[in-house]
C-alpha positions in Angstrom: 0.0 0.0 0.0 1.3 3.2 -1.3 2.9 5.7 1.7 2.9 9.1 0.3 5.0 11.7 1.7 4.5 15.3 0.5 7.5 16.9 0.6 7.9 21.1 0.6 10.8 23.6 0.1 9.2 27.0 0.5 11.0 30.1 -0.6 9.5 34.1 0.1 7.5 33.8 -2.9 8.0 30.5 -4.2 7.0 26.7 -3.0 8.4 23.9 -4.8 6.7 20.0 -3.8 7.0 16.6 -4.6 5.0 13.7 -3.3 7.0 10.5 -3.0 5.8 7.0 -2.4 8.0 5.9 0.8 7.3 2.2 -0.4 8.5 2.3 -3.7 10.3 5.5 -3.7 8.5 6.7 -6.5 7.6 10.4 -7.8 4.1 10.9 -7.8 3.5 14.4 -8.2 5.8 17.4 -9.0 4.6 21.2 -8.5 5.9 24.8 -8.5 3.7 27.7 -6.8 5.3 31.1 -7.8 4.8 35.0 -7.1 3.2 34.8 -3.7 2.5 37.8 -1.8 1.8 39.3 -5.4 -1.0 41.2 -6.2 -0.7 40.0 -9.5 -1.9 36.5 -10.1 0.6 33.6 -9.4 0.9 29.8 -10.6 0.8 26.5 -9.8 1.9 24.0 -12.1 1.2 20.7 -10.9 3.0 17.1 -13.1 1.2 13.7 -12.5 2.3 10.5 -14.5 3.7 13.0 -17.1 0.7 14.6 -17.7 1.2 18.8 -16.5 -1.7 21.0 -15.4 -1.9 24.7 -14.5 -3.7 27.3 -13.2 -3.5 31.1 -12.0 -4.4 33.0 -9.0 -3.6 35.5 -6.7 -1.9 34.3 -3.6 -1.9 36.7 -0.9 0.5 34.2 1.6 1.9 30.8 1.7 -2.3 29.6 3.3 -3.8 30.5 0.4 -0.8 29.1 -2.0 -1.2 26.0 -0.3 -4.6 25.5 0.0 -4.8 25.8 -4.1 -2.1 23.4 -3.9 -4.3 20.8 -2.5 -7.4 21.5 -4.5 -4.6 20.4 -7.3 -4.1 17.4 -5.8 -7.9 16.9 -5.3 -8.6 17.5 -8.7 -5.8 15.9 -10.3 -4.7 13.6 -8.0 -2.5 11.6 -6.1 -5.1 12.0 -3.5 -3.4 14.2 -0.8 -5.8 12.9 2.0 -3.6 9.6 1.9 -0.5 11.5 2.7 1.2 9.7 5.7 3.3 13.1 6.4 4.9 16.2 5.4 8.4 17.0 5.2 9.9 20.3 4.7 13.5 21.3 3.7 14.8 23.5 6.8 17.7 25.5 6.7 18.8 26.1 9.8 18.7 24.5 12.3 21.3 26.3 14.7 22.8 24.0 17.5 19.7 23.0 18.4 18.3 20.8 16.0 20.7 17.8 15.0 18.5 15.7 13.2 15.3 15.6 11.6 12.5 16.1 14.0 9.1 16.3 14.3 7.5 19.6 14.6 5.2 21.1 17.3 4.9 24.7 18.5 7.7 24.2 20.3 10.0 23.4 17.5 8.5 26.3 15.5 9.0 29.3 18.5 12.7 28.0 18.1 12.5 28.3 14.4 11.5 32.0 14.8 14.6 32.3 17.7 17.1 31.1 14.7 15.6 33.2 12.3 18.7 36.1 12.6 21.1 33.1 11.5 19.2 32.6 8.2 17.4 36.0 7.8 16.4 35.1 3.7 15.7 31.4 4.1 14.5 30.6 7.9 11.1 33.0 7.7 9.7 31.3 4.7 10.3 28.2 5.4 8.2 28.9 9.2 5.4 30.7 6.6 5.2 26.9 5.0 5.3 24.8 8.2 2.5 26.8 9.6 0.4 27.2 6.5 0.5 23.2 6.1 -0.2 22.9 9.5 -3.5 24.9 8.6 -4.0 22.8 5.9 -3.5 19.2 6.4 -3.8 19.9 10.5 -4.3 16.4 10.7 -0.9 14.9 9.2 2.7 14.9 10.7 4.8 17.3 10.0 8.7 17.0 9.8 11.4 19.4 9.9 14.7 18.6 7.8 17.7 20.6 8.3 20.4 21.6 6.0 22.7 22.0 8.7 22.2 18.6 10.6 25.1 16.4 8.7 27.8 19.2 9.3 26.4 18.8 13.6 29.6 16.6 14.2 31.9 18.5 12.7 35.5 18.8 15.3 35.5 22.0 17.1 38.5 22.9 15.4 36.6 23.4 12.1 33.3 25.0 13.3 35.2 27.5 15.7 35.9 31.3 14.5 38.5 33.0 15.8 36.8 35.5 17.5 35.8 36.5 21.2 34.9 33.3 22.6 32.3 34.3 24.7 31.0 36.3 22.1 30.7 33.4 19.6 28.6 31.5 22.4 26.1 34.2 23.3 24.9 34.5 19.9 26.0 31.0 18.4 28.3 32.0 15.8 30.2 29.2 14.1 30.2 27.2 11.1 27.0 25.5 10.1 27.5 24.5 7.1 24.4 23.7 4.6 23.4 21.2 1.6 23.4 18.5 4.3 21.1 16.6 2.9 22.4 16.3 -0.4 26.0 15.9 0.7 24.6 13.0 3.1 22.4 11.5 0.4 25.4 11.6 -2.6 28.2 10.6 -0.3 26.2 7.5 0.3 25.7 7.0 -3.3 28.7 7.5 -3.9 30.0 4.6 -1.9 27.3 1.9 -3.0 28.6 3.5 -6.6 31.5 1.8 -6.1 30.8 -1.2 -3.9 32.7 0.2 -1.1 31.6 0.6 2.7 30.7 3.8 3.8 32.5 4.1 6.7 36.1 2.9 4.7 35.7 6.3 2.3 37.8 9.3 2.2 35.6 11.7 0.5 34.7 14.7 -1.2 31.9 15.6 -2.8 30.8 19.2 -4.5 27.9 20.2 -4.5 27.9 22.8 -6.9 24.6 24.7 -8.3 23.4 27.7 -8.1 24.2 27.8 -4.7 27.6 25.7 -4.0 29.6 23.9 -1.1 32.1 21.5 -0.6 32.3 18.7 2.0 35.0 16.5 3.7 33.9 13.5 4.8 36.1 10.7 6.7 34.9 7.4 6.6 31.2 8.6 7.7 31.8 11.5 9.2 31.9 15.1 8.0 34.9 16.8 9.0 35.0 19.9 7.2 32.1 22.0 4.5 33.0 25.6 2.9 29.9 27.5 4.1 29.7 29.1 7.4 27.6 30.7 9.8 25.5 30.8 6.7 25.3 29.8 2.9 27.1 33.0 1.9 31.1 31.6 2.7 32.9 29.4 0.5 32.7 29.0 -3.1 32.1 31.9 -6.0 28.5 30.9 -6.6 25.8 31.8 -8.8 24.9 35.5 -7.2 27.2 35.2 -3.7 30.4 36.3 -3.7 31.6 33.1 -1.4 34.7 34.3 0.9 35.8 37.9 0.8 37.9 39.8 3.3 36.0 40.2 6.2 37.3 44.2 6.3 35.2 44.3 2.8 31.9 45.5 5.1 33.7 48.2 6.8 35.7 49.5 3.5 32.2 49.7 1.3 30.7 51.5 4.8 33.4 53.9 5.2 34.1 54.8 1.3 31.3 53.8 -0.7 28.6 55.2 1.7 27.1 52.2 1.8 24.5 50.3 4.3 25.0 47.0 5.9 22.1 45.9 4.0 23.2 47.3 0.7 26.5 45.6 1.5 24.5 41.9 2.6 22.8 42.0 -0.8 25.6 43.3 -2.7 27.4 40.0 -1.5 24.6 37.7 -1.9 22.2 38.7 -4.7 24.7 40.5 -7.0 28.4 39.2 -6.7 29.3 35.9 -7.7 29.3 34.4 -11.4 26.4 37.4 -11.8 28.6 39.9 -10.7 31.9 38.9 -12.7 30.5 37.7 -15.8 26.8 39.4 -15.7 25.2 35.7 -16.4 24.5 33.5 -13.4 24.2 30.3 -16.3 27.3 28.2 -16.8 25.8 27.1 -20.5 25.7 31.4 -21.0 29.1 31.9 -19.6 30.7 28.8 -21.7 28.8 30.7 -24.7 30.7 34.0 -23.8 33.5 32.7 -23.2 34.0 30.9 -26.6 32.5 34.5 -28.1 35.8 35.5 -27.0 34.5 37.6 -23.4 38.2 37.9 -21.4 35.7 39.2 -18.2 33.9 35.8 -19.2 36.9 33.6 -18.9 38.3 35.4 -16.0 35.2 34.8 -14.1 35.1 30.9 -14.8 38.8 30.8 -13.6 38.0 32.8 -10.1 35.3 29.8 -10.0 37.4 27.3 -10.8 40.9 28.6 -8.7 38.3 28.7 -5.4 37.3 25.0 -5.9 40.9 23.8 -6.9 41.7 25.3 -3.8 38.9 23.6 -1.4 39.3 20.4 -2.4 43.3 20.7 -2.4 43.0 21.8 1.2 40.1 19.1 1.8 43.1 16.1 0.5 45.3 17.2 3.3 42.8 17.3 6.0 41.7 14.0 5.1 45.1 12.4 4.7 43.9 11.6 1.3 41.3 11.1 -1.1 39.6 8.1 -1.9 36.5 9.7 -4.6 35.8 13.7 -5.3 32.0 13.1 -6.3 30.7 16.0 -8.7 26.8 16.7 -8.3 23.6 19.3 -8.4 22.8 21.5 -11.6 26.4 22.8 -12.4 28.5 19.7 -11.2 26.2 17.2 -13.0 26.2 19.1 -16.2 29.0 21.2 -16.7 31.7 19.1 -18.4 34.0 21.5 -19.1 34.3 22.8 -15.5 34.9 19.1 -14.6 38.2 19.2 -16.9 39.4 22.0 -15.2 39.2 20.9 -11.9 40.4 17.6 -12.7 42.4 18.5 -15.1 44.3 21.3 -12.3 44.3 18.5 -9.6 46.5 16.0 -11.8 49.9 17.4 -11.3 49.6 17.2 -7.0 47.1 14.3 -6.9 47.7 12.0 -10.2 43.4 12.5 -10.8 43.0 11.3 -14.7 39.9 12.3 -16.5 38.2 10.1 -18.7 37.5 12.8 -21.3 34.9 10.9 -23.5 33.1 9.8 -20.9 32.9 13.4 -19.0 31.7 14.9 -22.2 28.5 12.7 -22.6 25.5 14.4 -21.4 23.6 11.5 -19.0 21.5 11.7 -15.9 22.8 8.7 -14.3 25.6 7.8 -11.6 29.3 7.3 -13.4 32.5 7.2 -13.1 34.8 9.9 -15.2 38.2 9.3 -13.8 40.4 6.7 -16.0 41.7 3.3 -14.3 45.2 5.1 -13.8 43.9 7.8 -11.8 45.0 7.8 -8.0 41.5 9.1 -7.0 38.2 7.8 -8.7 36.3 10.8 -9.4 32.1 10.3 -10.0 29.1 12.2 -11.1 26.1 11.7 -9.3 22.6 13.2 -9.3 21.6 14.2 -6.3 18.1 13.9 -5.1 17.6 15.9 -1.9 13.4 15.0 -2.4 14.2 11.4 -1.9 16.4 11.7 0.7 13.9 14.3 3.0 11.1 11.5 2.3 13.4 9.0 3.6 13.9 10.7 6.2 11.3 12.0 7.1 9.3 8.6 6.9 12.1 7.0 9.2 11.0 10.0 12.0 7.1 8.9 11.6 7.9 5.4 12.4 9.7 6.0 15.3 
């Protein structure tokens, strides 16, 4: 008998849902709800067995979004009244939440509490849990947090190095986020190869629109490039990733500029955006081979950052056993792969398998050579499947 699990990653304005079968692990339905809190009407488009349906309204707050969401489902099924529970992706989870958990009014007034550690992601995602509670009062609803894998990293690589009781009043440390994914590929990535878990050196990058590295030693994350939140790390699609910390007080003192002006400066319009103007790795490969020097100097910023995460992420480990490429950019960007790998080969001995990186495919495989000192994958991830199984191991506890 089919479990269904509805699964919901809601943004300010947006609220993207899947419904997975927890038996079978299949996708049942697919959705996107856009421009909420618009007085102009939004969508909903809603895909069941392939077939896609649509319809337009104004949605005044995530209650109302939601509410047409399940008068999709009622109308064009799966039927949403045999949903077993409802997960939702949850950014942050501070240092209090460790693991995926079951959410009451408790866990929400603690959501609110964390909200100044995740100011763009944390209130939105609190606007879904309590508009679902509204909705489907009757049905469990989970909480999974990006942050949770990175919960064990060692002191020494969550700890800033600033006033120590400062950092504990207000919980500032590294976080860390993408958990899920890097949890869910890493174990991929092992069955991949036939290997146990717990035997692996690993990295894996994570690298979309948003990006992050992890280091994980047989099981256990030791090391991830974002911080106290998403914006350290990596040049990603719109955030800058790590800058001098003295930026904020040079743009404030000589370019007049707020320390909001300055938060989305780094966040909404730095990164790939602000080097290159294009936030698309397809439109930046196009430029690039137009002949745009501001192009090519942007994709090797991106790629000199990454070289150098994963070069430092070898020596913390004490080795590499597989760098595992995945999300949007790692799983289709081929010629980004051949950089990295290709700049890795002199200090590592990693081989690409050029033929087989350039093939276009959606499935798990390998694109390092059989001489190559440190297999290096591509897998999809699938964060949906991995919050439904989650989230269905919580409800059976």
């Amino acid at each position: 008998m089919p479990k269904p699990i509805l699964l919901l990653n809601c943004g300010s304005s947006s609220i993207k849902y899947q419904m997975i079968d927890a038996e079978t692990e299949a996708v049942m339905a697919v959705g996107l709800v856009q421009k909420i809190g618009d007085a102009s009407p939004g969508t909903i488009e809603h895909e069941v067995n392939g077939e896609e349906f649509s319809t337009e309204q104004v949605f005044l707050d995530h209650t109302e979004a939601l509410t047409a969401v399940v008068a999709m489902f009622d109308e064009h099924g799966p039927a949403i009244a045999d949903a077993v529970a409802v997960g939702h992706r949850t950014v942050h989870g501070g240092t209090a939440f460790n693991k995926t958990t079951i959410i009451d009014d408790g866990v929400i007034q603690k959501l609110v509490d964390l909200s100044g550690l995740a100011p763009l992601h944390n209130p939105p995602g609190i606007a879904g849990i309590r508009a679902a509670r509204r909705v489907l009062p009757d049905v469990p609803q989970v909480a999974i947090f990006d942050t949770a894998f990175f919960s064990e990293l060692p002191a020494e690589a969550y700890t800033y190095a600033i006033d120590r009781d400062l950092a504990a009043k207000h919980e500032i440390r590294r976080y860390g986020f993408h958990g899920t994914s890097h949890d869910y590929v890493s174990h991929q990535a092992a069955e991949f190869l036939g290997r146990d878990y717990s035997e692996l050196k690993q990295i894996v990058c994570h690298l979309g629109n948003g990006a992050s590295l992890s280091a994980i030693d047989r099981g256990h994350p030791i090391e991830t490039s974002m911080g106290l939140t998403p914006l350290q790390g990596l040049v990603m699609g719109t955030r800058s990733g790590d800058v001098d910390p003295g930026l904020h007080a040079f743009l404030f003192r000589e370019a007049g500029a707020t320390f909001g002006e300055i938060d989305t400066l780094l966040n909404k319009r730095s990164g790939m955006l602000g080097l290159t103007g294009k936030t698309d790795m397809r439109d930046i490969k196009a430029l690039i081979e137009a002949g745009d020097e501001q192009a090519k100097l942007g994709l090797d910023v991106y790629v000199h950052r990454l070289v150098g995460y994963i070069g430092s992420y070898i020596a913390f480990l004490g080795g590499c056993d597989v760098i595992t490429f995945t999300a949007g950019v790692g799983e289709n960007a081929d010629h980004i792969r051949k950089m990295v790998v290709d700049r890795l080969r002199p200090a590592f001995g990693t081989v690409l398998d050029e033929q087989v990186n350039s093939v276009r495919s959606k499935a798990q495989r390998r694109i390092s050579t059989a001489e190559s000192t440190i297999e290096v994958l591509v897998i999809p991830t699938n964060e949906e499947l991995a919050m439904a199984r989650q989230t269905a191991a919580v409800i059976a506890n």
